[in-house]
N, C-alpha and C positions, 0 to 999 in steps of 0.2 A: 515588666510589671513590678510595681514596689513594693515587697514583702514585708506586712505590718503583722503579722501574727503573733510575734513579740509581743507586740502591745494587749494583744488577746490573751487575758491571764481566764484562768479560773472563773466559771461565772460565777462563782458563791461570793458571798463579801466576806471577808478576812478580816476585817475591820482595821486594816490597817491602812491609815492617809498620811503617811511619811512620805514627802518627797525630799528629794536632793535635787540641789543644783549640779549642773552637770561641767558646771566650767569650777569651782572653790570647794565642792564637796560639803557644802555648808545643808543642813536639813531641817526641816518645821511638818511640826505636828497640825495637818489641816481637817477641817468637817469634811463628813462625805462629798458634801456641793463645792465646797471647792475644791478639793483633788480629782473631781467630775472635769472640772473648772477647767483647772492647772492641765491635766490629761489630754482635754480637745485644744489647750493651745498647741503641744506638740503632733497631735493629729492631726492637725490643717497646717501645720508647718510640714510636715514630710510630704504633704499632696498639692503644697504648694498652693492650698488656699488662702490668699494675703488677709484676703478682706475678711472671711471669717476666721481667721487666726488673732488677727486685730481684736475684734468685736469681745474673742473670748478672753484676751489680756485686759482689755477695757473692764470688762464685768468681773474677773478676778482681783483687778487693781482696786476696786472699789468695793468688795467685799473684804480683802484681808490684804490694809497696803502694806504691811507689817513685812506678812510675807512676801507679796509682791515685792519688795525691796530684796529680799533673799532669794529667792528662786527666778525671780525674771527680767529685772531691772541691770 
């Protein structure tokens, strides 16, 4: 079984939407929807969901290419 509990932070919102890339260390400040966004890309990548992994790159790509360019590209 694949241990995601990590991912399970705090339910309260912190208000913080920083993410980092995980290969340059490079980071952007994102809205709640898309750090929601950015977040289920990596949760259907460790469950090895392709197709919804895709789906939620697509709709992040297209929300904020900006960052899309920094965190996932």
């Amino acid at each position: 079984m694949l241990d995601l509990s990590y991912m399970v932070l705090d339910m309260t919102d912190n208000k913080d939407y920083t993410r980092r890339n995980r290969f340059n260390g490079k980071s952007v400040e994102l809205t709640k929807e898309e750090s929601e966004i950015h977040d289920k890309v990596f949760y259907h990548e460790a469950l090895e969901q392709w197709d919804e992994m895709l789906k939620a790159k697509d709709k992040f790509s297209r929300l904020n290419p900006k960052a899309y360019m920094v965190l996932l590209d």
